[in-house]
DRENTIFI-760213 format. One line per field, with one value per residue (C-alpha): x, y, z; residue in three letters; residue number from 1. Coordinates in nm, 3 decimals. Example, Ala and Ser with C-alpha at 12.3 -4.5 7.8 and 13.67 -1.06 7.14 Angstrom:
% residues 2
c1	1.230|1.367
c2	-0.450|-0.106
c3	0.780|0.714
r	ALA|SER
k	1|2
% end
This chain:
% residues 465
c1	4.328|4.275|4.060|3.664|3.649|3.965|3.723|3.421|3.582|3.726|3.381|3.181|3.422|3.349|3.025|2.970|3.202|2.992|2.687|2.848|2.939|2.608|2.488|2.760|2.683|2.279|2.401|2.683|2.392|2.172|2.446|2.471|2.127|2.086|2.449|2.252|1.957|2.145|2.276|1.938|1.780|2.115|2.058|1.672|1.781|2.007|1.739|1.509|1.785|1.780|1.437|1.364|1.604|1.647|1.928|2.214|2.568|2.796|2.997|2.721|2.589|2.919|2.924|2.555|2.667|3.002|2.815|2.517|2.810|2.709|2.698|2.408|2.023|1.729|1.400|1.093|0.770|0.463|0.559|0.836|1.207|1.386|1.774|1.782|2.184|2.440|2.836|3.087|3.097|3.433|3.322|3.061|2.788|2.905|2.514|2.244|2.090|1.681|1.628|1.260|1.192|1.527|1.451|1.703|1.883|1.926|2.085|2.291|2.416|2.481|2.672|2.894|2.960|3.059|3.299|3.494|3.506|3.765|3.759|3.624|3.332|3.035|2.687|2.353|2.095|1.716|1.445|1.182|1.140|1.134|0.743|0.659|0.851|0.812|0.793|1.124|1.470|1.764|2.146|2.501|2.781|3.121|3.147|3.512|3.341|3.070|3.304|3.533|3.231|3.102|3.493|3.472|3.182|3.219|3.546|3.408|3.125|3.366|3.585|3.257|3.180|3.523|3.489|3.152|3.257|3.569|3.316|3.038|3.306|3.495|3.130|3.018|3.375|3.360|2.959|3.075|3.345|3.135|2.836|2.966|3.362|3.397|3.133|3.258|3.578|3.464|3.324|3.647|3.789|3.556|3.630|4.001|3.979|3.704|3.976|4.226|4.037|3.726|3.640|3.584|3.265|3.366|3.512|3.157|3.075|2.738|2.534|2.479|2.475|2.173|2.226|1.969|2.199|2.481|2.314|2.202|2.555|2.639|2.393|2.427|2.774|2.703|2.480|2.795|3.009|2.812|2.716|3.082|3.174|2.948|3.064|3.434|3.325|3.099|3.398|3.631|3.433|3.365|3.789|3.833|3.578|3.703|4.030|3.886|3.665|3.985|4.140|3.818|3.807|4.127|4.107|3.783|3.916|4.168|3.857|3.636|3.914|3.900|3.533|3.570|3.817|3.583|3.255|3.464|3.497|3.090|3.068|3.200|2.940|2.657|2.407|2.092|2.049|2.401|2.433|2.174|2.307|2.698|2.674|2.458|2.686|3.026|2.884|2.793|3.139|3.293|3.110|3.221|3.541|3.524|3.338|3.656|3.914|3.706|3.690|4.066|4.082|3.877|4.060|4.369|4.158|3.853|3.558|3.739|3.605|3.357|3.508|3.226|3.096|2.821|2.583|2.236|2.055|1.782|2.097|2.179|1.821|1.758|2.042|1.920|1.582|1.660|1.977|1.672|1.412|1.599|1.738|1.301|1.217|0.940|0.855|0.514|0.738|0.641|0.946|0.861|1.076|0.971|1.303|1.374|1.584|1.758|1.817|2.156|2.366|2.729|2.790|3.018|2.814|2.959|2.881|2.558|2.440|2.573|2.303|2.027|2.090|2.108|1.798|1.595|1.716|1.616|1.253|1.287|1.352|1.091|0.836|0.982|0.946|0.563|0.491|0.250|0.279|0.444|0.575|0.909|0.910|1.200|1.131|1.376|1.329|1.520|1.486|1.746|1.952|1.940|1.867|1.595|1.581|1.325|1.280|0.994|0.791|0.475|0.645|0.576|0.759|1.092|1.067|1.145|1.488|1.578|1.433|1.561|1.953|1.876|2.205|2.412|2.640|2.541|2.215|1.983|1.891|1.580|1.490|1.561|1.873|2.029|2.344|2.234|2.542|2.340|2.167|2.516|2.682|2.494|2.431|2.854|2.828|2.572|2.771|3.056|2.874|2.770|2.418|2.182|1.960|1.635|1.404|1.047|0.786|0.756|0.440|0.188|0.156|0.508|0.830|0.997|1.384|1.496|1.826|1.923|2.200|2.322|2.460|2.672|2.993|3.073|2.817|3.059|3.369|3.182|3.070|3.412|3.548
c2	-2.834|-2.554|-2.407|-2.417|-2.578|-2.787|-2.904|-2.939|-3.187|-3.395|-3.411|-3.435|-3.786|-3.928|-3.869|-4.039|-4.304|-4.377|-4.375|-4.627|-4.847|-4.842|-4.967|-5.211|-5.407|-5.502|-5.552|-5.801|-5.953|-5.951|-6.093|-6.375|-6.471|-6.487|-6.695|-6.946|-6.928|-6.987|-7.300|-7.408|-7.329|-7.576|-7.843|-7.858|-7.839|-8.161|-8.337|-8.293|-8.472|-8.769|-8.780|-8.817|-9.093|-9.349|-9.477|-9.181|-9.319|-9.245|-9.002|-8.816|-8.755|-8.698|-8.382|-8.280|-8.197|-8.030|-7.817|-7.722|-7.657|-7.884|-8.218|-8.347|-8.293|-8.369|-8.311|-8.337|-8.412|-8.562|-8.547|-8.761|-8.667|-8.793|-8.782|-8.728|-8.698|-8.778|-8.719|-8.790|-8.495|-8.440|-8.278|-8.227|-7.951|-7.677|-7.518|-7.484|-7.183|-7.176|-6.929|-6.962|-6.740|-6.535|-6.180|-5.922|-5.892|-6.273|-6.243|-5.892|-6.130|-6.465|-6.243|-6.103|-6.401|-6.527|-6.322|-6.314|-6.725|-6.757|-7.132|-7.357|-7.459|-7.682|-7.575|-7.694|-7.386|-7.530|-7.298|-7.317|-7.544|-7.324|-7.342|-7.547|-7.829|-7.980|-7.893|-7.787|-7.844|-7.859|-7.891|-7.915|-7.668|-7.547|-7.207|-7.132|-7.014|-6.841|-6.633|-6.589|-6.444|-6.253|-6.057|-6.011|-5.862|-5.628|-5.514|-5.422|-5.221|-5.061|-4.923|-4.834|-4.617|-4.453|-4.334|-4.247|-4.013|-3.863|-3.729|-3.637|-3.496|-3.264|-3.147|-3.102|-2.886|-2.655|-2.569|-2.489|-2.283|-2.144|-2.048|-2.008|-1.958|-1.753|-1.489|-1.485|-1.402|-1.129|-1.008|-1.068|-0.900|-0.646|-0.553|-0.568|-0.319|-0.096|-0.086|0.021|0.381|0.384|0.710|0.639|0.579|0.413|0.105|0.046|-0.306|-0.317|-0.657|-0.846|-1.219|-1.465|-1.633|-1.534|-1.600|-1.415|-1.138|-1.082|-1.026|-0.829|-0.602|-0.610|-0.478|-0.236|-0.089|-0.117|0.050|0.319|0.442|0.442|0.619|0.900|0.887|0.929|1.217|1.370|1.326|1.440|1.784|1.791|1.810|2.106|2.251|2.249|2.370|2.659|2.742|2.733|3.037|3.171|3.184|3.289|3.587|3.659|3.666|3.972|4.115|4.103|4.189|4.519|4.561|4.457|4.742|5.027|4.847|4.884|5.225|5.281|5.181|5.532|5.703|5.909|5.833|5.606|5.398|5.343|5.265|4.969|4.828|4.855|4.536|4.350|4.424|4.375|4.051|3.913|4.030|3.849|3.524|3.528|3.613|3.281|3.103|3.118|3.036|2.739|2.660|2.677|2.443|2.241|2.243|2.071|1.826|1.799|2.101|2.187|2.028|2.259|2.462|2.393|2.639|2.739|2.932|3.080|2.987|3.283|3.505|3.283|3.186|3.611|3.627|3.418|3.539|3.875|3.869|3.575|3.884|4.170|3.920|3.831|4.262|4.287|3.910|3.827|3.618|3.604|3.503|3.351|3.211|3.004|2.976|3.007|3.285|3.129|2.798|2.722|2.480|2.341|2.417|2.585|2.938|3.014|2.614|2.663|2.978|2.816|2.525|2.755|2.978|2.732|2.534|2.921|3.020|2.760|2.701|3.097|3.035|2.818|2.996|3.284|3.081|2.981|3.343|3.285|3.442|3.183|3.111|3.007|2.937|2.794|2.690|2.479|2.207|1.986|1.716|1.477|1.342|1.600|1.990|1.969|2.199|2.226|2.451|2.465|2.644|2.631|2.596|2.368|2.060|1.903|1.749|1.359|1.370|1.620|1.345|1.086|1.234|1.390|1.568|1.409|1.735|1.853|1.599|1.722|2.090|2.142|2.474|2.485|2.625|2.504|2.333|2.064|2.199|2.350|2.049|1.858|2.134|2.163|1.788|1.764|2.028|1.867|1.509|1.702|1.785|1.462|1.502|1.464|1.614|1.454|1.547|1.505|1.560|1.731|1.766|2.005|2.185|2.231|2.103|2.058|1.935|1.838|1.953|1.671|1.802|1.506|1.642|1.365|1.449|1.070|1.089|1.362|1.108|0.834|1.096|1.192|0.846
c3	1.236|1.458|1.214|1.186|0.884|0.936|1.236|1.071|0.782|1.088|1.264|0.942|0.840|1.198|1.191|0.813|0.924|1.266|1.062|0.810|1.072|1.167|0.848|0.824|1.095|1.014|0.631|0.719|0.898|0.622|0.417|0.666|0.659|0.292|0.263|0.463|0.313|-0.025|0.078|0.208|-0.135|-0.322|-0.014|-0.116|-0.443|-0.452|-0.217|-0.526|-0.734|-0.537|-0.520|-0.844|-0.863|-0.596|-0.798|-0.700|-0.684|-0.433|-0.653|-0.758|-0.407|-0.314|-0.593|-0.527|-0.161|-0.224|-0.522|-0.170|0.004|0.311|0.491|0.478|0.398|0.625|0.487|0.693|0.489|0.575|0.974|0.848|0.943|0.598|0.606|0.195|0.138|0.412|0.433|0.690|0.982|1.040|1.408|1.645|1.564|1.745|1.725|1.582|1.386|1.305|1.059|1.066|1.359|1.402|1.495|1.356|1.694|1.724|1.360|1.397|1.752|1.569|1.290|1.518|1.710|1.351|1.273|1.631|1.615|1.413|1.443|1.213|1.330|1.186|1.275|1.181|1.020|0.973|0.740|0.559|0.197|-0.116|-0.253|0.031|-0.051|0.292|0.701|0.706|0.608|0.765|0.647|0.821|0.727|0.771|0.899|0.791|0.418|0.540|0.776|0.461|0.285|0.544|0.633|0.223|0.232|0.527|0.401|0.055|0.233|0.462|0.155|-0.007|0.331|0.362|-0.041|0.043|0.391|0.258|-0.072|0.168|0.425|0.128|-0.026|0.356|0.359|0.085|0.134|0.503|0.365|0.123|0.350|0.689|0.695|0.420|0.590|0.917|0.776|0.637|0.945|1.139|0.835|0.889|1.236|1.232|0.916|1.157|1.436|1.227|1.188|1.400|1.294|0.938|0.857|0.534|0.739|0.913|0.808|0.549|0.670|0.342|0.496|0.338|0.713|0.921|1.256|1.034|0.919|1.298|1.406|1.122|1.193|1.562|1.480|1.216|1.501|1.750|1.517|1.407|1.768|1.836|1.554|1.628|1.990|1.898|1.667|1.936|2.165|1.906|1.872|2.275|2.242|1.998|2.163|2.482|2.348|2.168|2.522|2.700|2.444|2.485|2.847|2.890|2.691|2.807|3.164|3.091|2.951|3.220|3.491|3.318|3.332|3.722|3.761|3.596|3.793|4.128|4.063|3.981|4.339|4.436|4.211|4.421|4.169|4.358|4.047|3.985|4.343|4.280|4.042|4.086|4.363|4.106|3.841|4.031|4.146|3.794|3.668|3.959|3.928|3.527|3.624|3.795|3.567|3.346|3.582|3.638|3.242|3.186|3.523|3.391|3.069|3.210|3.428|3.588|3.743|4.068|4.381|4.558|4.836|5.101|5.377|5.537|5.331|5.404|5.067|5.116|5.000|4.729|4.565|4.572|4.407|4.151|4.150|4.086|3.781|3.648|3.679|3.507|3.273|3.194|3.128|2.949|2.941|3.178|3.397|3.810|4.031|4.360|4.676|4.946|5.131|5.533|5.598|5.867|5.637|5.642|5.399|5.367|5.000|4.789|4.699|4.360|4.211|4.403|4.281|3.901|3.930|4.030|3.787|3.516|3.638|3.664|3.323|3.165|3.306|3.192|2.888|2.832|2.917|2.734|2.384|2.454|2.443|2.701|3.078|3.337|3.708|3.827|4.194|4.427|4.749|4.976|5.278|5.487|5.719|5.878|5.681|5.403|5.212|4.928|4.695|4.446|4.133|3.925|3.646|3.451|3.095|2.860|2.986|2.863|2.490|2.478|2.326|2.623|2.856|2.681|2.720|3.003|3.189|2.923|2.725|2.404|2.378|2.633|2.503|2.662|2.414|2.035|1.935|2.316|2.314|2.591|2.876|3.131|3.282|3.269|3.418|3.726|3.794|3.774|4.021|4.242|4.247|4.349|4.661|4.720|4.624|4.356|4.102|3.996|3.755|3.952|3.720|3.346|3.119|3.002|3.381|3.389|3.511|3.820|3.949|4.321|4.410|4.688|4.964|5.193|5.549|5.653|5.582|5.469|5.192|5.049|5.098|4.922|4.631|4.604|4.561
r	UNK|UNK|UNK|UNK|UNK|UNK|UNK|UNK|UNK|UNK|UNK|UNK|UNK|UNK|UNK|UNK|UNK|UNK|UNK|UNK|UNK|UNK|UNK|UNK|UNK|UNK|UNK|UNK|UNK|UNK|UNK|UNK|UNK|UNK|UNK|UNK|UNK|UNK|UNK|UNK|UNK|UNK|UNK|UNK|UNK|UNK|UNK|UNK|UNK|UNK|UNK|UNK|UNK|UNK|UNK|UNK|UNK|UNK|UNK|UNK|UNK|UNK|UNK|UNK|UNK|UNK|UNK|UNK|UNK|UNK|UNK|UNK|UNK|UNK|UNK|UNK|UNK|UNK|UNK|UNK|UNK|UNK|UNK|UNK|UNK|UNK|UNK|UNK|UNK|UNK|UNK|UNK|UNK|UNK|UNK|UNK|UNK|UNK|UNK|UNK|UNK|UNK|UNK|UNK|UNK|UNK|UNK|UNK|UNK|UNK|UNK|UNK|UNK|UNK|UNK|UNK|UNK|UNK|UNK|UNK|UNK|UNK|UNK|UNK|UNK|UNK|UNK|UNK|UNK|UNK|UNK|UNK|UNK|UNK|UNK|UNK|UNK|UNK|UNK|UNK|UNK|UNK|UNK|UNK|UNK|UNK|UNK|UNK|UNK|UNK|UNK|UNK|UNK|UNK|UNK|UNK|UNK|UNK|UNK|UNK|UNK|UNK|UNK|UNK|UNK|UNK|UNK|UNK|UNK|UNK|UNK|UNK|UNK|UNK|UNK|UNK|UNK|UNK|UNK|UNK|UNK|UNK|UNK|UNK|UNK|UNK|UNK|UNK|UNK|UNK|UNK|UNK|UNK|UNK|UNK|UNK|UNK|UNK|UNK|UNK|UNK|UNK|UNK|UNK|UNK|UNK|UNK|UNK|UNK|UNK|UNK|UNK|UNK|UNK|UNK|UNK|UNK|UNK|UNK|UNK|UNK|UNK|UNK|UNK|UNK|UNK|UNK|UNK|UNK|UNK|UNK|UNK|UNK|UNK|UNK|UNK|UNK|UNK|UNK|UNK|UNK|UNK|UNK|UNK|UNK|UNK|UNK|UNK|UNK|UNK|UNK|UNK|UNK|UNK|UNK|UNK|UNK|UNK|UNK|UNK|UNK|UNK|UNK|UNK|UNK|UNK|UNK|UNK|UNK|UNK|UNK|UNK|UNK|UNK|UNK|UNK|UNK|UNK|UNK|UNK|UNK|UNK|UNK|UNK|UNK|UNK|UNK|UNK|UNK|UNK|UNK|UNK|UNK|UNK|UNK|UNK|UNK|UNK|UNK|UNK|UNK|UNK|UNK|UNK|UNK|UNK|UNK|UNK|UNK|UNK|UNK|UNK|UNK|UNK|UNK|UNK|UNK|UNK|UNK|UNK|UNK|UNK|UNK|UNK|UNK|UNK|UNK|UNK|UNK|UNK|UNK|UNK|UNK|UNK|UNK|UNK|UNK|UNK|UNK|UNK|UNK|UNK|UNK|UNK|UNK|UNK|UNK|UNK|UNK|UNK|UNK|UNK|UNK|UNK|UNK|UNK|UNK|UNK|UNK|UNK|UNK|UNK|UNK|UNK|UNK|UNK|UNK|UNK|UNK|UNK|UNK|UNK|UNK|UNK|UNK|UNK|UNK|UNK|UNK|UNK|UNK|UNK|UNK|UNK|UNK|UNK|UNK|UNK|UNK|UNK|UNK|UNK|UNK|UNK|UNK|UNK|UNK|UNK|UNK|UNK|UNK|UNK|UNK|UNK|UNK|UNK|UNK|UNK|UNK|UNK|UNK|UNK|UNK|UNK|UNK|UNK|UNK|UNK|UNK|UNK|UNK|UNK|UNK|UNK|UNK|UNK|UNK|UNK|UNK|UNK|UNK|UNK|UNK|UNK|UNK|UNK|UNK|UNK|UNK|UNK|UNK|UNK|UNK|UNK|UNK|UNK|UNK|UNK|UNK|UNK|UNK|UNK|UNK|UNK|UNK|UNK|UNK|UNK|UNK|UNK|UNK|UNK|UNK|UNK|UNK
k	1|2|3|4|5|6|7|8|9|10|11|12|13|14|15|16|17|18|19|20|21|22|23|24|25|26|27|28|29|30|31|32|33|34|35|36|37|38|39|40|41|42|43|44|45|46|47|48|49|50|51|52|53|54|55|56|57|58|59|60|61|62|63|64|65|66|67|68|69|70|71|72|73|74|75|76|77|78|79|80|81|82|83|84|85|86|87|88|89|90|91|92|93|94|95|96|97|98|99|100|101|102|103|104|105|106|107|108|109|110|111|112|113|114|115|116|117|118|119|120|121|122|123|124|125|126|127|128|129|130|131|132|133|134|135|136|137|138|139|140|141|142|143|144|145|146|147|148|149|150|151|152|153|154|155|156|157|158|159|160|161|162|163|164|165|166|167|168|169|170|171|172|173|174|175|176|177|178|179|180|181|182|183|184|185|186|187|188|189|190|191|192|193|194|195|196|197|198|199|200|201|202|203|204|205|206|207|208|209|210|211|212|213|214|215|216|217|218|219|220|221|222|223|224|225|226|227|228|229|230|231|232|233|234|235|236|237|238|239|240|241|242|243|244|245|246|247|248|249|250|251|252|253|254|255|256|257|258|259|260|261|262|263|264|265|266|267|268|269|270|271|272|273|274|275|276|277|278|279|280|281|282|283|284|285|286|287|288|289|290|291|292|293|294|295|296|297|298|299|300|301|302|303|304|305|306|307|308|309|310|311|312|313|314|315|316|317|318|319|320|321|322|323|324|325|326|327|328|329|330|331|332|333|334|335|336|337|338|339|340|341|342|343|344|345|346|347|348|349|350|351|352|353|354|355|356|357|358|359|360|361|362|363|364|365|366|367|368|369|370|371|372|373|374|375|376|377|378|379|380|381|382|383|384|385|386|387|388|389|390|391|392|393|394|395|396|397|398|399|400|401|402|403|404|405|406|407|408|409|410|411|412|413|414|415|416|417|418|419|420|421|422|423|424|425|426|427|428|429|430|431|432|433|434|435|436|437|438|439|440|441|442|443|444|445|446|447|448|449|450|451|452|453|454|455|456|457|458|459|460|461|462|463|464|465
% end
């Protein structure tokens, strides 16, 4: 009976049988009162007898009490106590019962104090005449009948009560089956089928329940299961993708080594411009070259852990500033820096120079898709504890779904047609140094991030952990 219905039918019988005993009790009493009342009614009745006829035998009074069921008759009428028919007592009274003003506690108490004396006893009950024959009468008894009645009557009721809570208990069963078992074992049913292949969609449970409480858990885990099946495909793709980035990346870095080796060479050309642009180029090449050493790392575990050192971030954020500003041409974009040249950071340069370069790009591109001319400024602070680092634009301000999944891969593209990677990639780079990056503010005016930089070396330890 470990079962929820096997429970319910036990508690359901209980509880009818409880309430039957209930019942039982007050009718047994009922029962008692109109047992006495009966032979109060046969004792007036036999008075009446004798009353029409002075001339009653012995015999016949004799019969007219045995047929009441009693002793003796006292009739009061006229303020006169009249004993009307008299036999021998064959013991004292043991008490006396007055029906006339018995409450229904005093009777549900002298019923039960009935039917635990099992003795026979001889008591003396006093009521009210039928049609107000009288003051009152009042009649001696034996109890032994009346408690033979009474146990007859109470056992009859009690069989009545167990039919009565094994057919309410089995009805009470099946409609609890029916309406409540039955449907949450179809959600259990459900789930273990879901588990079984939680990427099929086909095994996502479809709330049909009439409960209201049922229905709410069904569709509390349809919910559950569909945003899990959508994150096991997301994660699913995020796992062939990364695969096919690793091949990528890995070819792609033979590729580029080549195009290091001729740029290394344009270093020796005499040629101004070329001159110009070699460092910028050779520098590009060699932060791609990398950028996909650090993909096929990260293929096999985790982004490497920054390689920290001190860095003046002037050298860095120009760096930034100016592959952002020859990346911008034609575009009416205005680059400004507001960093102290003799700022120093501990930092690794190359993860560094990848989270300002994301952040700038994409507060460039932006501004690029408004068609509309725009600033991008970076300017940098610190104070005791800490380097701040803030970059911001005049674009049109991050959509909701990109502040809504903010930092979160391949949910918070910022610009239509963006993948959602940049923002992730360079807060992972960020925690790695310990710090933090927080969007400030984003709207109409523009947008603005905080690049946070802790200097105690145990901030980095805690990070880390």
């Amino acid at each position: 009976m470990n079962s929820l219905s096997g429970r319910f039918l036990i508690l359901t019988t209980i509880f009818v049988l409880l309430a039957e005993v209930l019942i039982l009790v007050p009718s047994v009493a009922r029962f008692r009162e109109d047992y006495l009342l009966s032979r109060l009614e046969r004792a007036q009745i036999a008075s009446l007898a004798l009353l029409a006829d002075d001339m009653i035998d012995t015999e016949l009074e004799k019969e007219l009490l045995e047929n009441a069921g009693v002793f003796n008759v006292v009739l009061r009428r006229d303020q006169v106590r009249q004993l009307v028919l008299s036999s021998p007592i064959p013991q004292p009274i043991h008490a006396t019962y007055d029906l006339r003003q018995a409450g229904p506690f005093q009777l549900i108490r002298d019923a039960l104090g009935t039917i635990a004396d099992g003795e026979n006893r001889v008591i003396r009950v006093i009521g009210d005449p039928v049609r107000q024959a009288g003051l009152l009468i009042e009649v001696t008894m034996e109890t032994a009948p009346l408690r033979a009645a009474m146990v007859e009557y109470g056992l009859r009721i009690l069989w009545l009560s167990a039919i009565v809570s094994v057919l309410a208990a089995l009805l009470l069963f099946l409609a609890a089956r029916r309406f409540i078992v039955q449907p949450i074992s179809g959600v259990v049913s459900a789930m273990t089928s879901y588990a079984e292949a939680p990427e099929d969609a086909r095994r996502i449970i479809a709330p049909s329940a009439s409960l209201t409480e049922l229905r709410a858990a069904e569709v509390a885990l349809y919910e559950m299961q569909t945003q899990l099946t959508a994150s096991l495909k997301q994660k699913e793709r995020l796992a062939q993708l990364g695969g096919a980035v690793a091949k990528i990346s890995h070819d792609l870095r033979n590729i580029l080594t080549s195009a290091q080796l001729f740029a290394d060479r344009m270093e020796a050309s005499e040629d101004p411009a070329v001159k110009r642009a070699a460092p910028k180029l050779v520098g590009s090449i060699s932060r791609a070259v990398n950028l996909c050493e650090s993909t096929l790392a990260f293929g096999k575990a985790e982004e490497p852990p920054p390689a920290l050192s001190r860095v003046r971030l002037a050298d860095i954020v120009g760096d930034v500033i100016e592959s952002e500003r020859l990346a911008a041409g034609e575009y009416d974009i205005s680059f400004a820096e507001d960093v102290p040249a003799g700022l120093v950071i501990r930092a690794d340069p190359e993860q560094l120079h990848r989270v300002l370069a994301n952040l700038v790009r994409n507060a460039s591109q932006a501004i690029i898709a408004t068609g509309k001319p725009g600033e991008i400024s970076v300017r940098a602070s610190e104070d005791d504890s800490a380097w701040q680092i803030v970059v911001q634009d005049t674009g049109p301000g991050l959509p909701k779904k990109a502040r809504e999944h903010l930092f979160q891969p391949f949910q918070g593209g910022a610009r239509k047609g963006g993948i959602g990677l940049g923002l992730a990639i360079a807060a992972d780079l960020v925690r790695g140094h310990g710090g933090r990056l927080d969007l400030v503010t984003t709207g109409e005016s523009g947008t603005q991030f905080e690049i946070t930089l802790p200097k105690q070396i145990v901030a980095l330890d805690e990070a880390a952990e």
